[in-house]
DOPAKE-619662 format. One record per residue (C-alpha): z, x, y; residue in one letter. Coordinates in steps of 0.2 Angstrom, whole numbers, plus 2048, in hexadecimal, padded with zeros to 3 digits. Each point is the difference from the previous one (the first is absolute). Last residue first. Layout:
SITE_Z_X_Y_aa
SITE_Z_X_Y_A;
...
//
This chain:
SITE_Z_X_Y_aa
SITE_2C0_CED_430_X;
SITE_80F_7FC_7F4_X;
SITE_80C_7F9_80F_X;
SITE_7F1_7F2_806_X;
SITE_7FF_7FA_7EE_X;
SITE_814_7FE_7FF_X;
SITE_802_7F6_810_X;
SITE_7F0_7F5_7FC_X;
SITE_808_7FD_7EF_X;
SITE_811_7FC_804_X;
SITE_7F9_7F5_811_X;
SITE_7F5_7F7_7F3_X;
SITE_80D_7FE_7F4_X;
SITE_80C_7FA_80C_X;
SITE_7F4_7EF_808_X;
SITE_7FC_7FC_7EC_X;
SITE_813_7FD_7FB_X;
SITE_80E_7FA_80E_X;
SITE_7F2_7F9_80D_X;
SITE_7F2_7F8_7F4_X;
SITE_80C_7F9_7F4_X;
SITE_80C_7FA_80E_X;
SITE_7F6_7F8_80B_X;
SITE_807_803_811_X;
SITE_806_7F1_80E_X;
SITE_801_7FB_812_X;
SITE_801_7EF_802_X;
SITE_80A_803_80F_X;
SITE_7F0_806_808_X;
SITE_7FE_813_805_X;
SITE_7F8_804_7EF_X;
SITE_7F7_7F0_7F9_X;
SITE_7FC_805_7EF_X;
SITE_802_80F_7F5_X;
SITE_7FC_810_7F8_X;
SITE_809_80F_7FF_X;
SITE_7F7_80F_80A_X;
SITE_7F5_80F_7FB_X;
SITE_7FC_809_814_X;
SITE_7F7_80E_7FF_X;
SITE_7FE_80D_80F_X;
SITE_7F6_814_803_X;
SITE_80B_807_806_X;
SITE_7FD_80E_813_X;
SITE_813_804_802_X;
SITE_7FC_80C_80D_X;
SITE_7F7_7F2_80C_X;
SITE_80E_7F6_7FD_X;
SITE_80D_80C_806_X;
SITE_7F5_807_80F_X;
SITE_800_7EB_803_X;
SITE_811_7FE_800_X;
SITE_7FD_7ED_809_X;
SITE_809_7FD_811_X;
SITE_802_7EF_807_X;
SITE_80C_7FE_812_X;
SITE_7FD_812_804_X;
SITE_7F0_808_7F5_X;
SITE_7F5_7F4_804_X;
SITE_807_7F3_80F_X;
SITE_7EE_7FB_805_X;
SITE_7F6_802_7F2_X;
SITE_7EF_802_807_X;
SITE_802_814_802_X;
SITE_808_802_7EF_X;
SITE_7F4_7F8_7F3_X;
SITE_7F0_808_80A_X;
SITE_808_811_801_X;
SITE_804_7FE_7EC_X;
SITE_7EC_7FA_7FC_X;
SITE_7FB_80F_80D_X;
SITE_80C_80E_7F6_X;
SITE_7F9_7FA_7EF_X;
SITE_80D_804_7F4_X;
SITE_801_7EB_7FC_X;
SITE_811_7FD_7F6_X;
SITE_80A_801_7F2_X;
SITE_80A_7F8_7F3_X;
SITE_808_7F5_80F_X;
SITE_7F5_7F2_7FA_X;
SITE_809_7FD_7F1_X;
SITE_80B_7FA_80A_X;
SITE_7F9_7ED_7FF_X;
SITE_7F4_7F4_808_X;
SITE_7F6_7F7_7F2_X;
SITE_7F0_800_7F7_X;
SITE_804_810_7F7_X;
SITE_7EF_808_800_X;
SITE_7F4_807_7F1_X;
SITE_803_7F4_7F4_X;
SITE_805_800_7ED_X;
SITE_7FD_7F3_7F5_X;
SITE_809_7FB_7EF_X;
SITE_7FD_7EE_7FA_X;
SITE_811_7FB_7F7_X;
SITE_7FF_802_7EB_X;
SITE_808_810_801_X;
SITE_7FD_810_7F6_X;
SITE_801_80E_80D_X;
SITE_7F6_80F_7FD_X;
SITE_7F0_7FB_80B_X;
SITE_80C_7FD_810_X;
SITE_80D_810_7FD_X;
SITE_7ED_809_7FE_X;
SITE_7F8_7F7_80F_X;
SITE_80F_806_80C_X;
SITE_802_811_7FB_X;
SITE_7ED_803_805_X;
SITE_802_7F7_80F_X;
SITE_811_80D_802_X;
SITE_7F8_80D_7FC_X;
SITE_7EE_7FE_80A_X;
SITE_80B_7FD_80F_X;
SITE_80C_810_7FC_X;
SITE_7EE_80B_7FF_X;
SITE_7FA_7F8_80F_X;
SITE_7EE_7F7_800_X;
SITE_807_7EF_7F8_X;
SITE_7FE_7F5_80F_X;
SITE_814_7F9_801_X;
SITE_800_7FB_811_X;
SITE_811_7FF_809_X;
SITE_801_7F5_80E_X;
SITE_80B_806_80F_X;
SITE_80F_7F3_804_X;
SITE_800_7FE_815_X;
SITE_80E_7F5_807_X;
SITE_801_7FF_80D_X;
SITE_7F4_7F9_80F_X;
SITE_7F0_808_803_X;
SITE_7F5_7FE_80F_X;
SITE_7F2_7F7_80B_X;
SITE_800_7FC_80E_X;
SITE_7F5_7F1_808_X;
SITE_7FE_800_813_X;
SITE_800_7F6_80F_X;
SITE_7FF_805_811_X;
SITE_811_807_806_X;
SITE_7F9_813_803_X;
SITE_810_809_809_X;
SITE_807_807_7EF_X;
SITE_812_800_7FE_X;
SITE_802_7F1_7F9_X;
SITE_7F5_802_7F1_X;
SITE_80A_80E_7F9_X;
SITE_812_7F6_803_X;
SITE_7F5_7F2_7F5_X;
SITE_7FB_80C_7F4_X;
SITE_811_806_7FE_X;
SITE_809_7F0_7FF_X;
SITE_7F2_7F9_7F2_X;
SITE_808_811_7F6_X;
SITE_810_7FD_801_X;
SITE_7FA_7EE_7FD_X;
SITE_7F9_805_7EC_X;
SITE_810_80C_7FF_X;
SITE_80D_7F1_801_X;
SITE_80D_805_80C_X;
SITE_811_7FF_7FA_X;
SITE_804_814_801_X;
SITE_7FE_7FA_816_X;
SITE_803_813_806_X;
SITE_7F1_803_7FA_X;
SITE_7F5_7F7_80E_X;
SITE_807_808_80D_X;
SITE_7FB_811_7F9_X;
SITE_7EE_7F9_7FD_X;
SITE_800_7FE_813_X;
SITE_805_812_805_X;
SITE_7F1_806_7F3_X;
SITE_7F6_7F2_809_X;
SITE_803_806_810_X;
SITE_7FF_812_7FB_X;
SITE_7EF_7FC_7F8_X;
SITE_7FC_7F8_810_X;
SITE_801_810_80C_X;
SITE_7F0_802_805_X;
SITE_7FE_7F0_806_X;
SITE_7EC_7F9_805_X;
SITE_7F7_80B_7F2_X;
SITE_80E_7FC_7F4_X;
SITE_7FF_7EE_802_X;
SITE_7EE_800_7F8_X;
SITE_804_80C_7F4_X;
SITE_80F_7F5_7F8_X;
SITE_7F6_7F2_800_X;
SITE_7F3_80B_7F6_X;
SITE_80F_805_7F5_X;
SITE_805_7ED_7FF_X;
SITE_7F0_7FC_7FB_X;
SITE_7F1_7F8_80A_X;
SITE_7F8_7EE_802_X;
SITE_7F6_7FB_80E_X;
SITE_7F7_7EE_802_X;
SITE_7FA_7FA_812_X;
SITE_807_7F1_809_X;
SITE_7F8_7FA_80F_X;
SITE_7FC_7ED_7FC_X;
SITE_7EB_7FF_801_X;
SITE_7FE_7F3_810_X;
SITE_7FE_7ED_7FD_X;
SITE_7FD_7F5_80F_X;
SITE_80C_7F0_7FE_X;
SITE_7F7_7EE_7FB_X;
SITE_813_7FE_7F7_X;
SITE_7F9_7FD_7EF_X;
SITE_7F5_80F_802_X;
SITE_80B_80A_806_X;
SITE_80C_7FE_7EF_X;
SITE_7F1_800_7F7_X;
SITE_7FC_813_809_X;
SITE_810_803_7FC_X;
SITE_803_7FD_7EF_X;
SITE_7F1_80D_7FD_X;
SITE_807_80E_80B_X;
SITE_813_7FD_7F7_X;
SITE_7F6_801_7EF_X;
SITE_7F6_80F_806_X;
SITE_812_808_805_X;
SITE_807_7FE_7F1_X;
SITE_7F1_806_7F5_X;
SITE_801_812_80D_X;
SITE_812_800_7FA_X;
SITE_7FC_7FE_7F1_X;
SITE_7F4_80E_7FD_X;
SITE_80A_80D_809_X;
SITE_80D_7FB_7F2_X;
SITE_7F6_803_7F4_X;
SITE_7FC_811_805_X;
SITE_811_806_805_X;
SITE_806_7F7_7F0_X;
SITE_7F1_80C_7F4_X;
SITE_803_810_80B_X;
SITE_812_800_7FC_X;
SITE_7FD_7FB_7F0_X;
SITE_7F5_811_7FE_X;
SITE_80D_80B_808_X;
SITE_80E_7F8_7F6_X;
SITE_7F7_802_7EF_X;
SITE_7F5_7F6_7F7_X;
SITE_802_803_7EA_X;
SITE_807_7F2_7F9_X;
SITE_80A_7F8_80D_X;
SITE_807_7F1_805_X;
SITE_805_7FA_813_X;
SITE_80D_7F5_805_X;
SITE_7FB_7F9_812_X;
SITE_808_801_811_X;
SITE_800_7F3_80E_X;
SITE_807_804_813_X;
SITE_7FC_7F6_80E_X;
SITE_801_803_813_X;
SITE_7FE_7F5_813_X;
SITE_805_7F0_7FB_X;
SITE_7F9_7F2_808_X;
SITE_80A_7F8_810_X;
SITE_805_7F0_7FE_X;
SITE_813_806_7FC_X;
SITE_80D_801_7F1_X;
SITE_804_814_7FE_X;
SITE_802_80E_7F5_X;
SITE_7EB_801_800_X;
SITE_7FD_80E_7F3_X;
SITE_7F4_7F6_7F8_X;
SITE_800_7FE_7EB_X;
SITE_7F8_809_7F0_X;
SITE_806_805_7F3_X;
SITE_7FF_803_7ED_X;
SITE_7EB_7FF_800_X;
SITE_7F7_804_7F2_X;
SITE_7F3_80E_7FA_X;
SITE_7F5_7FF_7F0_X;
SITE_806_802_7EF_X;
SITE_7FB_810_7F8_X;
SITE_7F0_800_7F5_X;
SITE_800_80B_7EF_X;
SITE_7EF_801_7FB_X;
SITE_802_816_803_X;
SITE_807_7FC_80F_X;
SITE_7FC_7F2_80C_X;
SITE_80B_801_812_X;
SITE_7FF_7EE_807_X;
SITE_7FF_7FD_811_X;
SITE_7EE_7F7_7FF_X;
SITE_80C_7F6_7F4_X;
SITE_806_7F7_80F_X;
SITE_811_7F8_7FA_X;
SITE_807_802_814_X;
SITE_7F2_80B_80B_X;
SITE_7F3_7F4_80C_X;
SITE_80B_7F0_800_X;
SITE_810_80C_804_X;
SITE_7F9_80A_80E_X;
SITE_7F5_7EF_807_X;
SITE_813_7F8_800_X;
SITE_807_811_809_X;
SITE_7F3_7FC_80E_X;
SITE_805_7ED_800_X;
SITE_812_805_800_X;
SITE_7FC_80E_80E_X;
SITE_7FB_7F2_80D_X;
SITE_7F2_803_80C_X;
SITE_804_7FB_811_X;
SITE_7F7_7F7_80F_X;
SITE_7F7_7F3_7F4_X;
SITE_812_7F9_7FF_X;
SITE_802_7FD_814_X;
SITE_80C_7F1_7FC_X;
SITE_80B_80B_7F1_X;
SITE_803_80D_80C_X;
SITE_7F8_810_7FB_X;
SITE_805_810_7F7_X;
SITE_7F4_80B_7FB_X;
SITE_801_807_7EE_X;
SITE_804_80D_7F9_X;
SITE_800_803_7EF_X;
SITE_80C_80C_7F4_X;
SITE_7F8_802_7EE_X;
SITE_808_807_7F0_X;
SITE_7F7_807_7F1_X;
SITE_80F_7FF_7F3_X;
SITE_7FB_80D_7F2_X;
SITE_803_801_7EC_X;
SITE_7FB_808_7F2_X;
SITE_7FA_7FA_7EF_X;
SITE_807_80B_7F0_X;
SITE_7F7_80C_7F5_X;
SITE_801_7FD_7EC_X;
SITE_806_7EF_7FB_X;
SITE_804_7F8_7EF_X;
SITE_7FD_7EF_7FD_X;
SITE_803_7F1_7F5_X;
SITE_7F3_7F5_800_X;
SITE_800_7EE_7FC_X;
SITE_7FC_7FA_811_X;
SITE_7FE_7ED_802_X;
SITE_802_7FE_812_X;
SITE_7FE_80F_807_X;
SITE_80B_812_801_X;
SITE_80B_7FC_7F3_X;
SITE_80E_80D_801_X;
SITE_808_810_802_X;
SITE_811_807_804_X;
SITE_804_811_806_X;
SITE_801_80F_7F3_X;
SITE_7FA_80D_80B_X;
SITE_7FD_810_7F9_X;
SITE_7F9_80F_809_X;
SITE_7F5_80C_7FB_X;
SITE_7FF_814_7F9_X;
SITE_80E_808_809_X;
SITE_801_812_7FD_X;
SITE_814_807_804_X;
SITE_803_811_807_X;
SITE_811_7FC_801_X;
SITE_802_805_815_X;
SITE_7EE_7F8_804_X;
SITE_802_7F2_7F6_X;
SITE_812_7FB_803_X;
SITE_7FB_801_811_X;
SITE_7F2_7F4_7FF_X;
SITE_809_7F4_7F9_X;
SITE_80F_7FF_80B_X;
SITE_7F1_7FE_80D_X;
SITE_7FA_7F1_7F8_X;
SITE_810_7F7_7FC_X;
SITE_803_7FD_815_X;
SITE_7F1_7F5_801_X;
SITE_802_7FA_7ED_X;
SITE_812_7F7_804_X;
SITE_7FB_7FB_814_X;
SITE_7F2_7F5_7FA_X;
SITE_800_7F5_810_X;
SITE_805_7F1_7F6_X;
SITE_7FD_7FB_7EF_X;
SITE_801_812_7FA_X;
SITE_811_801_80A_X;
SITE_808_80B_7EF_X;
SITE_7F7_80C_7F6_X;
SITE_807_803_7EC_X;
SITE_7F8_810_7FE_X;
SITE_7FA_806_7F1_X;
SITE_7FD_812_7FA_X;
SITE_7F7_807_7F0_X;
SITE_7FF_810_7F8_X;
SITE_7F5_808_7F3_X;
SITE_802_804_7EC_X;
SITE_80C_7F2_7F6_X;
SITE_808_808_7F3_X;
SITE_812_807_803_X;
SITE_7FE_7EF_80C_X;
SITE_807_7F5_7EF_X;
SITE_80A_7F3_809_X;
SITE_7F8_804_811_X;
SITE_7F0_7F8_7FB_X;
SITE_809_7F3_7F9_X;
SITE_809_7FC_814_X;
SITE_7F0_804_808_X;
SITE_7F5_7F3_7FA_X;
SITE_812_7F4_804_X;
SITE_7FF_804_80F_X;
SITE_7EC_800_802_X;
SITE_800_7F0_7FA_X;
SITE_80D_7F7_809_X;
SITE_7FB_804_811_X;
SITE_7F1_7F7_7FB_X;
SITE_80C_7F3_7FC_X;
SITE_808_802_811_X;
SITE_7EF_7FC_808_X;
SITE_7FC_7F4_80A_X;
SITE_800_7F5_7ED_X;
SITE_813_800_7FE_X;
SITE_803_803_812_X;
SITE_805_7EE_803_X;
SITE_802_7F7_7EE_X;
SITE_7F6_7F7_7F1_X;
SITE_7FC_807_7F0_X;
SITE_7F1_7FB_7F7_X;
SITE_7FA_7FB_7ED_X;
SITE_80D_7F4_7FA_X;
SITE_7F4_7F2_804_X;
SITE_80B_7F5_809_X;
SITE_7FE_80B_810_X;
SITE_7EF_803_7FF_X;
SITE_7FB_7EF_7FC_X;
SITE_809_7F8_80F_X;
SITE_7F8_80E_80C_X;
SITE_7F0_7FB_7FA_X;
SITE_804_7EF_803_X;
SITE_807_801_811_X;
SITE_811_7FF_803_X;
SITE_80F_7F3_804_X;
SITE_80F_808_7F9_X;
SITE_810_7FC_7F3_X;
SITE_7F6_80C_7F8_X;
SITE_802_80B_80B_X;
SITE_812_802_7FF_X;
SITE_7FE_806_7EE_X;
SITE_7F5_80C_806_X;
SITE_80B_807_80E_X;
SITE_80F_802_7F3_X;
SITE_7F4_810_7F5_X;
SITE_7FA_806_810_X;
SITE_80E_801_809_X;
SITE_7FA_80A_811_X;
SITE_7FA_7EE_808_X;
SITE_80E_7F7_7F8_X;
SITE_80E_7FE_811_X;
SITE_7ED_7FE_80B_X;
SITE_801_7EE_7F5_X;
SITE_801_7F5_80E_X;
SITE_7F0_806_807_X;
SITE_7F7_80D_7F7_X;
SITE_7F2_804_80F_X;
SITE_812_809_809_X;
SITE_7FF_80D_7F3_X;
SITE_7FA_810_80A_X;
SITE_7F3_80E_7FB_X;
SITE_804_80B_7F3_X;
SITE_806_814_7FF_X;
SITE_801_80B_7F4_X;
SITE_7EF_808_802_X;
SITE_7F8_80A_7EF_X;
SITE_7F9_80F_803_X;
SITE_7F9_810_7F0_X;
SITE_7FC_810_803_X;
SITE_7F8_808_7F1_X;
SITE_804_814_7FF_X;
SITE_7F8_80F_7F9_X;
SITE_80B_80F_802_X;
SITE_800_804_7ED_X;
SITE_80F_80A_7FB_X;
SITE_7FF_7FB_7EE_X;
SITE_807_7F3_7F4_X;
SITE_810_7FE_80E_X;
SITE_7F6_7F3_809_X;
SITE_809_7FD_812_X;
SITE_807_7EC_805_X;
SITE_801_7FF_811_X;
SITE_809_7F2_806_X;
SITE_7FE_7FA_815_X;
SITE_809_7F3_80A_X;
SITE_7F9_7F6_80E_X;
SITE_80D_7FF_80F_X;
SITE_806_7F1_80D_X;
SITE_80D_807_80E_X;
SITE_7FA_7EE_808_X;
SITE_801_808_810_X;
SITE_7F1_80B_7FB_X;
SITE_802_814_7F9_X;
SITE_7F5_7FD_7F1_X;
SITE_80C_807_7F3_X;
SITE_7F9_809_7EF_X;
SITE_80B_7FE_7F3_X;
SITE_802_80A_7F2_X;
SITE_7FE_804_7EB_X;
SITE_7F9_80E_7F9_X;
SITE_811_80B_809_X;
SITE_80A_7F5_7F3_X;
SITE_7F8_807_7F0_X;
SITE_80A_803_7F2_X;
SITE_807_7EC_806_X;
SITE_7EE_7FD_805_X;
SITE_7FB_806_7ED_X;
SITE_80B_7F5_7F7_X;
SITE_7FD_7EE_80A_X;
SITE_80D_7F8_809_X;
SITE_7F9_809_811_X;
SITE_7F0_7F8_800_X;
SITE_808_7EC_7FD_X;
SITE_80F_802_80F_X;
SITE_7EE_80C_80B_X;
SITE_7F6_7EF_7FE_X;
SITE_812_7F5_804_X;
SITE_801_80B_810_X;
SITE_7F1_7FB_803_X;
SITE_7FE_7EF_7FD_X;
SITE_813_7FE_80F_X;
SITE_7F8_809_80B_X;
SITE_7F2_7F2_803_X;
SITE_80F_7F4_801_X;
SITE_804_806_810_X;
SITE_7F2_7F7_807_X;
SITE_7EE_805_806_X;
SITE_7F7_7FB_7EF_X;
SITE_80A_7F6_7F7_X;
SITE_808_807_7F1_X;
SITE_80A_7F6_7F9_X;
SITE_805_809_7EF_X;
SITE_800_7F3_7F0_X;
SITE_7ED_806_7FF_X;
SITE_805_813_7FD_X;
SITE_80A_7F9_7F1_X;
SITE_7F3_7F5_7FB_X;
SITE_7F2_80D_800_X;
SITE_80C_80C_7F8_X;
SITE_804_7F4_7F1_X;
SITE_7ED_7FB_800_X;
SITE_7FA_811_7FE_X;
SITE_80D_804_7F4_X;
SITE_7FA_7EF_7F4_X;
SITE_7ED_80A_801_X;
SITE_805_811_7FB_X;
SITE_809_7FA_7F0_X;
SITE_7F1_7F5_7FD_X;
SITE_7F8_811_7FF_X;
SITE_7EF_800_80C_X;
//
């Protein structure tokens, strides 16, 4: 890539840096509008103004994504390369006193120095090799690159064969509200144009993915994501008559002992091995102080995947859970019988048995005693959306427990569910003809460039990102299974799945590369980032438009 090329990445990278753009703030408006300030200075959006728009989400926030379509005029090809970056970044409060500098890279460096840091961090600053700044790294250099890609392709477009969009997405380190509503923009422009999409592009950042990783990668596919969530009950005793009960924390304990960093969870694709399942809650719904135990708990876990989809996890956490909940209750037998032992009492087996269904079998259940439940629960999730504050992950807890209590059994009983939200993985096999393409585009942008960094391309993007909304399972029973345990799908979290499902992209991400993103130490290396990072994404581009 043309020096040239490289100094504009690093202007627009700065530029779209100095924007605050936290996620969930007005600021995130604020990074788009200076995307479509940047887009609409150029010669061909000026000729071209319809090329360049926004796309609203229609939240409080009034937040957009906005979307530039630059057409080749060498032929009147339809192909087209869709290409994301998000303009959003997560908040500065981990910079301290010097929040003022977090989106000044270029002052925030100097004002590190005069800062306590680790050694590596020390070197990298004073090396001259790395930029510092929030959003720098997560991703507005990546932003950058396609920008400032499409700015020379622009510059002499009477010659340039194909058609490319990017959308600048908004809320992708939220709930993802920019690519949500970009999706079904994209689907119409490609059934009224006609328009062929081969792939889409993500230019998100990468990184070191162990201690001493030299690679730089490229990634075809991208790992999904589910949150298997489990609502126990318990039985509720006084704290004196102890063996009376059985207390849902020590049943959600076996839950999170037998699943969180299990690699029997692990999805394994083609060597490629996705982290295994982790807990990012897990509490009692007591609401009170009293010697009573609590009667419920909640826990949910984040979930990776390869290639399992909701139906099959589904099985997997009804399964496991089942599993602990019988381990809990041998332990509490065990503890027992030492416990009568110690006290000369006669020991008798403690009454609990294990049972563990879904929501939709919970649902079933209550179904056969009340006809009418679905028009409580309807009436119910009516209540619930009147509160717009409402995080989606206890929208759907409320439903379940509403479900619960309407059913006249009050032994005790795992459920099993799934909380939002849910980010479909996008396996990247090779059997398609737009999957061959774009693995064959790949390797040849790979084996062409010249560079003396170790070039390795991947099969999944390790983390969470929009990319996932390139399409999505076609299966009716993997769908059914997705949206009948998701209490809340399709009213308090809705995903355009018809949309997604039509889309159908094979993914890539090719990212700048850096350290520490979501750290105030978060930083690009420049040479990497500004010069080898575009060539890739200029090539892969290219290569895909000539098949």
């Amino acid at each position: 890539m043309t020096e040239k090329i490289a100094k504009r990445i690093e202007e627009i990278a700065i530029e779209l840096t100095n924007e605050l753009s936290v996620v969930e703030t007005p600021g995130e408006l604020d990074s788009v509008n200076k995307i479509f300030e940047i887009f609409s200075k150029m010669p061909y959006y000026t000729e071209n103004p319809e090329d360049l728009f926004f796309v609203e989400t229609g939240d409080k926030l009034g937040r957009k994504s906005v979307v530039a379509v630059l057409r080749g005029k060498k032929s009147s090809s339809k192909k087209t390369v869709v290409m994301i970056g998000h303009t959003d970044t997560v908040g500065i409060s981990d910079y301290g006193n010097l929040q003022e500098y977090a989106n000044r890279p270029y002052e925030l460096m100097e004002k590190l120095k005069e800062v306590t840091l680790s050694e590596e961090v020390t070197r990298d600053l004073n090396s001259g090799e790395y930029l510092f700044g929030r959003g720098l790294f997560d991703m507005k250099t990546g932003d950058a690159i396609i920008m400032a890609l499409m700015e020379e392709i622009a510059s002499d477009i009477e010659n340039f064969e194909g058609n490319l969009i990017f959308a600048g997405v908004c809320d992708e380190e939220g709930n993802s509200g920019g690519m949500l509503s970009v999706v079904p923009k994209l689907v119409e422009m490609q059934e009224k144009e006609g328009l062929e999409y081969l792939a889409l592009l993500d230019t998100d950042y990468m990184t070191s993915e162990f201690e001493g990783d030299e690679n730089k990668y490229v990634y075809i596919g991208t790992v999904g994501k589910l949150m298997p969530s489990f609502y126990v009950v318990g039985k509720e005793t006084h704290v004196g008559e102890s063996f009376k009960g059985i207390d849902p924390n020590q049943i959600a304990s076996h839950i999170t002992s037998r699943i969180n960093l299990n690699p029997e969870f692990c999805d394994v694709a083609e060597g490629e091995v996705s982290l295994p399942p982790i807990t990012l809650h897990q509490r009692d719904l007591k609401t009170e102080y009293s010697v009573q135990i609590a009667k419920s708990a909640t826990l949910f876990f984040n979930y990776a995947t390869h290639c399992s989809t909701p139906d099959e996890v589904l099985v997997k956490m009804k399964n496991a859970a089942n599993e602990a909940f019988q381990e809990a209750i041998d332990t509490l037998n065990n503890r027992y019988s030492t416990f009568c032992e110690m006290a000369g009492r006669k020991q008798e087996l403690l009454p609990w048995k294990a049972r563990t269904m879904t929501y939709e079998e919970l649902l079933a259940a209550v179904e056969k005693e009340n006809a009418s439940v679905k028009d409580i629960m309807d009436e119910y999730n009516g209540e619930l959306m009147k509160d717009e504050d409402l995080d989606p992950r206890t929208f759907s807890l409320r439903m379940v427990e509403k479900l619960h209590s309407l059913w006249s059994d009050r032994e005790p009983v795992v459920v099993v569910y799934f909380s939002p939200p849910y980010y479909p993985h996008i396996y990247v096999e090779g059997t398609a003809e737009k999957e061959k393409n774009l693995i064959d585009a790949v390797a040849e942008a790979v084996d062409s460039t010249k560079t003396d960094y170790r070039l390795v391309y991947k099969k999944f993007f390790p983390y969470i990102s929009d990319l996932s909304y390139a399409a999505a399972p076609k299966d009716p029973a993997i769908i059914a299974a997705l949206k009948d345990n998701m209490p809340g799908f399709g009213s308090k979290y809705d995903l355009p799945l018809e949309d997604m499902q039509k889309l159908d992209l094979p993914v890539l991400d090719i990212g700048s590369f850096g350290k520490d993103a979501h750290k105030f130490t978060e930083r690009i290396e420049k040479r990497y980032s500004f010069n080898v990072a575009p060539e890739l994404v200029y090539k892969t581009v290219m290569n895909l438009l000539k098949k």
